[in-house]
Backbone as a chain_set.jsonl record, in Angstrom:
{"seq": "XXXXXXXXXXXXXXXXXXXXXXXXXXXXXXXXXXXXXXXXXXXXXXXXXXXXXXXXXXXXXXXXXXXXXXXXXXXXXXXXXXXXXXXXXXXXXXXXXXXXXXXXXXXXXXXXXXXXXXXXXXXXXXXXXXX", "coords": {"N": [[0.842, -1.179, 0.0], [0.256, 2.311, -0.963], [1.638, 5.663, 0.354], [-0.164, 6.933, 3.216], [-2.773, 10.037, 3.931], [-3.978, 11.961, 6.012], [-6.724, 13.854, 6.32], [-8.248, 16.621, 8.02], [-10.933, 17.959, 7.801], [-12.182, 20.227, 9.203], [-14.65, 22.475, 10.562], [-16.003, 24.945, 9.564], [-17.374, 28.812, 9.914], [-19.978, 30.588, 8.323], [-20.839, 34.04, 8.345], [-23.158, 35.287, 6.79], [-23.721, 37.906, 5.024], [-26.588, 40.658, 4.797], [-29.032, 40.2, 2.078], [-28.951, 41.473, -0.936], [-30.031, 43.953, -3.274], [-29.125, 43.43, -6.8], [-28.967, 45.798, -8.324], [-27.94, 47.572, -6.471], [-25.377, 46.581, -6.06], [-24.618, 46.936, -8.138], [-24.092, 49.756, -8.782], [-21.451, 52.314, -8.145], [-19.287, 52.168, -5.353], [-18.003, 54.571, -4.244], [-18.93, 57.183, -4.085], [-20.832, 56.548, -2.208], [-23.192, 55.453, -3.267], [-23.484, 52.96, -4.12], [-22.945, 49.431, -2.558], [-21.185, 47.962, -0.043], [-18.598, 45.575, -0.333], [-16.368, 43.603, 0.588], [-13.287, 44.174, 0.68], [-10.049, 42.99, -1.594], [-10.728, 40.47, -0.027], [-11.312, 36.949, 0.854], [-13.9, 34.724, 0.288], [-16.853, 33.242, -0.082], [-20.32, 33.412, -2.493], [-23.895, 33.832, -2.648], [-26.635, 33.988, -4.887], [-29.829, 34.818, -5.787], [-33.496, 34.627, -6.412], [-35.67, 37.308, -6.012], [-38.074, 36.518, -5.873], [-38.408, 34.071, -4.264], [-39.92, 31.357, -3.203], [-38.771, 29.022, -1.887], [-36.01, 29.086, -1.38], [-34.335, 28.274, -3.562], [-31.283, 28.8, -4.972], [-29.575, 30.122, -7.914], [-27.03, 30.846, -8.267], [-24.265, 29.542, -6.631], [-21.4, 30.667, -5.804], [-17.29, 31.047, -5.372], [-14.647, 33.054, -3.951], [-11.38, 35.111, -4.258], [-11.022, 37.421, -3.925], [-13.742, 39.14, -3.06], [-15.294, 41.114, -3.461], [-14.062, 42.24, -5.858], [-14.601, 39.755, -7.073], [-17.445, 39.237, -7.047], [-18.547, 42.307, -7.885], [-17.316, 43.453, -10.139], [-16.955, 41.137, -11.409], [-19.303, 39.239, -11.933], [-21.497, 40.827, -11.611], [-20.877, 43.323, -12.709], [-19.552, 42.572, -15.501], [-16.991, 43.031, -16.037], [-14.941, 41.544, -15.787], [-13.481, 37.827, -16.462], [-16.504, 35.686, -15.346], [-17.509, 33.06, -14.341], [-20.666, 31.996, -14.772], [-21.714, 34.483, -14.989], [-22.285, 36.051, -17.591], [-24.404, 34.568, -18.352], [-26.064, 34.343, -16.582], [-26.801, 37.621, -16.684], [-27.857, 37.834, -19.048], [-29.87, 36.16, -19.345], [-31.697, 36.218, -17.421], [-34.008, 38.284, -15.438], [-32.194, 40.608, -13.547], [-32.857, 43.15, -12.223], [-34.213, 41.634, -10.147], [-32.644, 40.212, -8.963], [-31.064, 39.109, -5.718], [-28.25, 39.313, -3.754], [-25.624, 37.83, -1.653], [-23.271, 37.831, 0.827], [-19.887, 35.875, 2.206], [-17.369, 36.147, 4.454], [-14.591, 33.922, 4.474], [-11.786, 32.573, 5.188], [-10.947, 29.743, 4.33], [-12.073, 29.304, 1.02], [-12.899, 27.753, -0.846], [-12.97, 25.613, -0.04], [-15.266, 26.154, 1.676], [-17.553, 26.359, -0.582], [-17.735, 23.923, -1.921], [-18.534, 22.426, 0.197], [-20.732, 24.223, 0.401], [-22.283, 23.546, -1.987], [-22.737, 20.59, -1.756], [-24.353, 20.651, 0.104], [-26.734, 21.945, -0.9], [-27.363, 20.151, -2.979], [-27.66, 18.211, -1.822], [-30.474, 18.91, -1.073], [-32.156, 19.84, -3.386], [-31.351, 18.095, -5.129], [-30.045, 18.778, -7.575], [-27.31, 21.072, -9.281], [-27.127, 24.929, -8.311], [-28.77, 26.965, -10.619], [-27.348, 28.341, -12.653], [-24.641, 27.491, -12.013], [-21.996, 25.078, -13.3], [-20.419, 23.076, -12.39], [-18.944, 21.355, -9.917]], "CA": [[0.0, 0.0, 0.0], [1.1, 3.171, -0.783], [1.487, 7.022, 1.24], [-1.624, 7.699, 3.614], [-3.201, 11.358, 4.039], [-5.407, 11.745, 6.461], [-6.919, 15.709, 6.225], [-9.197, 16.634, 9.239], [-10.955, 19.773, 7.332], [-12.84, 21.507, 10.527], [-15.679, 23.686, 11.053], [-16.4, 26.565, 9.132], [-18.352, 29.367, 10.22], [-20.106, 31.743, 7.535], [-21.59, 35.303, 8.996], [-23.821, 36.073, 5.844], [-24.513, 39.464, 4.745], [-28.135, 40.657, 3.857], [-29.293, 39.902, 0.523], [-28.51, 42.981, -1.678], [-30.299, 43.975, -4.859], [-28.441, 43.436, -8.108], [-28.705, 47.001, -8.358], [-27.185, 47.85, -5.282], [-23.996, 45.678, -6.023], [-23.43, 47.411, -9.129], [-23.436, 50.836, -8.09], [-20.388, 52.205, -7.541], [-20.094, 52.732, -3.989], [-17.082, 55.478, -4.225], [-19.561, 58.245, -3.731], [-21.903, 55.83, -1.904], [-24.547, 54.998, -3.859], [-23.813, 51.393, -3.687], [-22.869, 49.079, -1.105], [-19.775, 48.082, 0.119], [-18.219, 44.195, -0.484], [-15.115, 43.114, 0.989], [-11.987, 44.331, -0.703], [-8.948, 42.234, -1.379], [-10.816, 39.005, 1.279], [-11.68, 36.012, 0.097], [-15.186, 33.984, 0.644], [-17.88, 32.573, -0.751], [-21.294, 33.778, -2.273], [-24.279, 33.614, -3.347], [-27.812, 34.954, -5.877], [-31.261, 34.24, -5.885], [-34.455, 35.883, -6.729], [-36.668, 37.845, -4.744], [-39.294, 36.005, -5.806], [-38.041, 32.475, -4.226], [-40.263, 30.635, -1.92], [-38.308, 27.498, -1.886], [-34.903, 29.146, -0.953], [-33.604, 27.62, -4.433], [-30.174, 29.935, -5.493], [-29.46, 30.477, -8.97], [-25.264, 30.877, -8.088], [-23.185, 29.85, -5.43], [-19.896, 30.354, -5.811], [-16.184, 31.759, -4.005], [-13.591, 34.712, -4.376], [-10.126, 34.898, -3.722], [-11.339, 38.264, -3.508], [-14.985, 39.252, -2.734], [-15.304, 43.069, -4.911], [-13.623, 41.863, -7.679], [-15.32, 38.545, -7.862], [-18.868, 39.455, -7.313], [-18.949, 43.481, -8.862], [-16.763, 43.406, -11.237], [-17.329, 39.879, -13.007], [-20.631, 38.614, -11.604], [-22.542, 41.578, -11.932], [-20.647, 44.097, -14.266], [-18.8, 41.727, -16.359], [-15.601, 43.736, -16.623], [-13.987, 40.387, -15.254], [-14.165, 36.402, -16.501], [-17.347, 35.061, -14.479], [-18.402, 31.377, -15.266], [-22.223, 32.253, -14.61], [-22.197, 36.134, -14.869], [-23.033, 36.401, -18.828], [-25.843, 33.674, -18.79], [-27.174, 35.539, -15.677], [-27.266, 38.69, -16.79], [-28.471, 37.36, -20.282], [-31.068, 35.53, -19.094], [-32.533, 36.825, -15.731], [-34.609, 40.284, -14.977], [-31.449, 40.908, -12.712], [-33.498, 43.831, -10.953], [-35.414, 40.808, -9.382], [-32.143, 39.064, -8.348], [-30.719, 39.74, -4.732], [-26.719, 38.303, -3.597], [-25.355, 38.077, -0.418], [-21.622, 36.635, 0.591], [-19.592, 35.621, 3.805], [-16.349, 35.939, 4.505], [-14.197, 33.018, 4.776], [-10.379, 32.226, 5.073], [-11.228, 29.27, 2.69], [-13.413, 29.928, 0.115], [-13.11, 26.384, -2.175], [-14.189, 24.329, 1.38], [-16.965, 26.633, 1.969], [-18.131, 26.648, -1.825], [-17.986, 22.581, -2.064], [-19.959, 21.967, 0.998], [-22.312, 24.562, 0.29], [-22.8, 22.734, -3.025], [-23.043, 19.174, -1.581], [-26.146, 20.708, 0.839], [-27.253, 22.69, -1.97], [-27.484, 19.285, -4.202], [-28.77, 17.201, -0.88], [-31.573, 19.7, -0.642], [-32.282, 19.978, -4.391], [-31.15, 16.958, -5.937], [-29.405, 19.988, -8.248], [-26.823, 21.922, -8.506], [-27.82, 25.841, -8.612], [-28.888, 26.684, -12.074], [-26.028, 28.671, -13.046], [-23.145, 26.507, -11.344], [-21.432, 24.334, -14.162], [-19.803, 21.76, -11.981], [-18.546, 21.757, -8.01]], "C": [[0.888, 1.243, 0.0], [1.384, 4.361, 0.224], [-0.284, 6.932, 2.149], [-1.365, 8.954, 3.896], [-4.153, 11.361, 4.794], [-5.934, 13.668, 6.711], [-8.601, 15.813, 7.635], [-9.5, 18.663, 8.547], [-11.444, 20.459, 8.006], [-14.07, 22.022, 10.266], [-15.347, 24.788, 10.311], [-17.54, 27.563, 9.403], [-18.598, 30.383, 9.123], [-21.003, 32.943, 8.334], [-21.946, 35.677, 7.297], [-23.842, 37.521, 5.583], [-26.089, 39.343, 4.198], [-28.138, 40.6, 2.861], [-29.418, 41.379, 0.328], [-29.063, 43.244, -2.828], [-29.468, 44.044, -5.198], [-27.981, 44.525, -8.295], [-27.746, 47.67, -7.536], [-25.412, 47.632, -5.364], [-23.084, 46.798, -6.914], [-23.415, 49.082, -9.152], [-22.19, 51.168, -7.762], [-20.276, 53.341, -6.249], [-18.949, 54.045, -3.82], [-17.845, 57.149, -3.756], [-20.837, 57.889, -2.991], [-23.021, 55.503, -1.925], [-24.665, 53.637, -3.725], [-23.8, 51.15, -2.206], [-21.346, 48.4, -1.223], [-19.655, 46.326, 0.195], [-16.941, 44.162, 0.083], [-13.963, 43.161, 0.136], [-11.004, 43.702, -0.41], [-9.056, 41.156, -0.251], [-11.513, 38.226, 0.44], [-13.55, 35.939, 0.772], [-15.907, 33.306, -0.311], [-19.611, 33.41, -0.695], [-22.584, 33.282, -2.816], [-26.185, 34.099, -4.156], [-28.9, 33.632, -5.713], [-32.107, 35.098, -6.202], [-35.802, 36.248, -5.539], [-38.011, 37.051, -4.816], [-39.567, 34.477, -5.397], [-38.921, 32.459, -3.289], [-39.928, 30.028, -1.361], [-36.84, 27.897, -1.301], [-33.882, 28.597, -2.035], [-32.616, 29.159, -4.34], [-29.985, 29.368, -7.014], [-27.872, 30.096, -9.038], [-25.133, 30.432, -6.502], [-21.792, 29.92, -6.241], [-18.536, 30.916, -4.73], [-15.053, 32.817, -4.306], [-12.897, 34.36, -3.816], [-10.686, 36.657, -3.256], [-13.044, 39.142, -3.929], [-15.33, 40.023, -3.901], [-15.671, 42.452, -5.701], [-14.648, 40.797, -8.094], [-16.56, 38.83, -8.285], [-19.454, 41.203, -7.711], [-18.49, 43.218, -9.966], [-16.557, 41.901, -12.21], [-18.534, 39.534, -12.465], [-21.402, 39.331, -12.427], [-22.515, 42.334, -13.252], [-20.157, 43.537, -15.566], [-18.096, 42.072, -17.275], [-14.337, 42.728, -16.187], [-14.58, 38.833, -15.983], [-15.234, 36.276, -15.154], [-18.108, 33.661, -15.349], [-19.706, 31.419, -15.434], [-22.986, 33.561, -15.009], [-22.609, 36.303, -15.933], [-24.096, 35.776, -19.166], [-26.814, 34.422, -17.677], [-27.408, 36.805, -15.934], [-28.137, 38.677, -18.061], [-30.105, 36.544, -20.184], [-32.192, 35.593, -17.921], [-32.725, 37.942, -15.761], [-33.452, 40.365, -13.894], [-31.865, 42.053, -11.598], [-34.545, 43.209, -10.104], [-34.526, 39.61, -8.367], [-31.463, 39.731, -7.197], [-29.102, 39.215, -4.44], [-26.852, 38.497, -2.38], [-23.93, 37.364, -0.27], [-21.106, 36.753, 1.95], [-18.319, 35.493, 3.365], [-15.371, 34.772, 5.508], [-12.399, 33.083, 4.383], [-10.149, 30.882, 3.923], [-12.432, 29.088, 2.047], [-14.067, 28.455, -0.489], [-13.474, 25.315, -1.084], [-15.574, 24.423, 1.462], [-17.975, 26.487, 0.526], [-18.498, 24.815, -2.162], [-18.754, 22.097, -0.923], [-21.001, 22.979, 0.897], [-23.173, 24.152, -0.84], [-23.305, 21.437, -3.161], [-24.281, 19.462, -0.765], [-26.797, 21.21, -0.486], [-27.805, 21.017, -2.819], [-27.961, 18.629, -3.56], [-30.299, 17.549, -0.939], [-32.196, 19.396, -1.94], [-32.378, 19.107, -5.345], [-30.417, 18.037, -7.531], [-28.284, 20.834, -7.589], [-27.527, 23.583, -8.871], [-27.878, 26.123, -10.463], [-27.818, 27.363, -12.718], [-24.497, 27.877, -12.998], [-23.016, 25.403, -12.495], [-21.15, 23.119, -13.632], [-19.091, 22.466, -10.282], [-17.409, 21.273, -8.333]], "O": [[1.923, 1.363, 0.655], [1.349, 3.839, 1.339], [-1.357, 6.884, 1.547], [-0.215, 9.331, 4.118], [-5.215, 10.84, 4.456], [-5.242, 14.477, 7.329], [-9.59, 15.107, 7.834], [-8.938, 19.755, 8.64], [-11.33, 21.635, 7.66], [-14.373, 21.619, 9.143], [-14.362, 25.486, 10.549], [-18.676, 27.178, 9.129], [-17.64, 31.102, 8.837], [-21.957, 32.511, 8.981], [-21.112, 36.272, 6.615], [-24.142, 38.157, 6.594], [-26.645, 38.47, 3.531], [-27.091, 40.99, 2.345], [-29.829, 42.24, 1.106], [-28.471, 42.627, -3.714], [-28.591, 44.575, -4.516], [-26.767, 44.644, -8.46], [-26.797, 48.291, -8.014], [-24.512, 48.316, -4.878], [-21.961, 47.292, -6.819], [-22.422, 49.552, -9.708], [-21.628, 50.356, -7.028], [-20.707, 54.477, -6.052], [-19.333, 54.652, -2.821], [-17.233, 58.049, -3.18], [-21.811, 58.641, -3.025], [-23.794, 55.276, -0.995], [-25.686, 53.092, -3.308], [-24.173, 51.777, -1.215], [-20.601, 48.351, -2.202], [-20.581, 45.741, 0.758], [-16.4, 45.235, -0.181], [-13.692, 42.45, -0.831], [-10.715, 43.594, 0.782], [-8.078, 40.816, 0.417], [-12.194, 38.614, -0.509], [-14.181, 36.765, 1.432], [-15.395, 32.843, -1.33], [-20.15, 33.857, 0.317], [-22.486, 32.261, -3.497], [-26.819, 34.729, -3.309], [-28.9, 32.407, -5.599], [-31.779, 36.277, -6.33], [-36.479, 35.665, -4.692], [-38.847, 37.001, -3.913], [-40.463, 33.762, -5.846], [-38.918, 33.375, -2.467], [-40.356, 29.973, -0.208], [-36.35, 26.97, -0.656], [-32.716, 28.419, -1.682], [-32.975, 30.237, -3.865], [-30.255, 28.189, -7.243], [-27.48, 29.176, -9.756], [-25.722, 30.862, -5.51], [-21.381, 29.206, -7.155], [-18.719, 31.155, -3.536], [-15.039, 33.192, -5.479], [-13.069, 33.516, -2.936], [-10.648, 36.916, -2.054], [-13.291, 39.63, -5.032], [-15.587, 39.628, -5.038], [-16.738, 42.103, -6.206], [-15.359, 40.835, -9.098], [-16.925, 38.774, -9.459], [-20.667, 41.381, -7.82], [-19.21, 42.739, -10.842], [-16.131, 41.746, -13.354], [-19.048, 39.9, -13.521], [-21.905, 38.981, -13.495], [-23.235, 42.322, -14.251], [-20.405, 44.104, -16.63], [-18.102, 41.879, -18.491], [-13.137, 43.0, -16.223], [-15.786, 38.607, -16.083], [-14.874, 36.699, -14.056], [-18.8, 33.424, -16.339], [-20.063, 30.776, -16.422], [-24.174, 33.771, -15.25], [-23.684, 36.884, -15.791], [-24.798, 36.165, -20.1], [-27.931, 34.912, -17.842], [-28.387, 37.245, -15.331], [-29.086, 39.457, -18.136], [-31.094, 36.517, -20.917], [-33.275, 35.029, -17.766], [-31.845, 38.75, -16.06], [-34.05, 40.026, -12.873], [-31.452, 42.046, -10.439], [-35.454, 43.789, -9.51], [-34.925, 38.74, -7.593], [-31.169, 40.908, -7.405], [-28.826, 38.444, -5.359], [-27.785, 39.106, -1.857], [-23.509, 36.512, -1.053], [-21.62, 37.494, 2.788], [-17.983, 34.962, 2.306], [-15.351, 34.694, 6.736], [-11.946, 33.616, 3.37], [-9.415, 30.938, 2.936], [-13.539, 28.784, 2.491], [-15.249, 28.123, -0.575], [-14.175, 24.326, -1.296], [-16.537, 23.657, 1.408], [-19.192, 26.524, 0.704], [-19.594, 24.554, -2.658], [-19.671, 21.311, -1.159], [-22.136, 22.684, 1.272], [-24.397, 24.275, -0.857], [-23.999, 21.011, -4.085], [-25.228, 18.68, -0.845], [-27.53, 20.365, -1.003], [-28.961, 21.088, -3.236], [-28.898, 18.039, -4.099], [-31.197, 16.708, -0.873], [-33.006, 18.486, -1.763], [-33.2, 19.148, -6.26], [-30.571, 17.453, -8.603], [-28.095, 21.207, -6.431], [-28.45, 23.568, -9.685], [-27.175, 25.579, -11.315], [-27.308, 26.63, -13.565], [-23.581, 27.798, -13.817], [-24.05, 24.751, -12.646], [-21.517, 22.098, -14.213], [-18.893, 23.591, -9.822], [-16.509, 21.199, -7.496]]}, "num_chains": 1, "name": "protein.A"}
């Protein structure tokens, strides 16, 4: 038999933010019209629509850095985003809300929130390509 690994990955805690209109996000908050995202911190986030009963999400995904990930490619799509041009292409986006948590790792928190996400659902969110 060859090398063992044994990885003990822990407890993660996410502190959400409130869900944010679409609108809101993309504002730029420099003269504070928007709202403010976490600059240069990682995490994990994620979109839905105001009109959910079910709690389904549309996106999850995670940032090396929050801003960038979710203004500038999610929403504005002045950055690659794997989901951001089919969502803005295909969704009334003034109906969709985000929200995101900051995490030290992002790609833990983003794969177990995808394995509840897919327990719950039997899906993954409709945007998300692959976990």
């Amino acid at each position: 038999m060859g090398e063992q690994t044994v990885l003990e990955i822990g407890t993660i805690k996410l502190d959400w933010s409130d869900w944010v209109p679409w609108r809101d996000v993309s504002a730029d908050n420099r003269a504070g019209a928007g709202v403010s995202i976490p600059n240069m911190i990682a995490g994990v986030y994620e979109v839905r629509s105001v009109d959910n009963e079910t709690d389904d999400r549309i996106y999850i995904g995670k940032a090396g850095d929050l801003r960038l990930r979710v203004r500038q490619g999610l929403v504005k799509g002045k950055l690659p985003h794997s989901g951001g041009r089919r969502i803005r292409e295909q969704e009334d986006v003034s109906r969709l809300v985000i929200r995101w948590a900051v995490t030290s790792r992002p790609a833990a928190a983003e794969e177990e929130l995808h394995r509840a996400y897919r327990a719950r659902f039997g899906r993954l969110p409709t945007y998300v390509l692959n976990s």
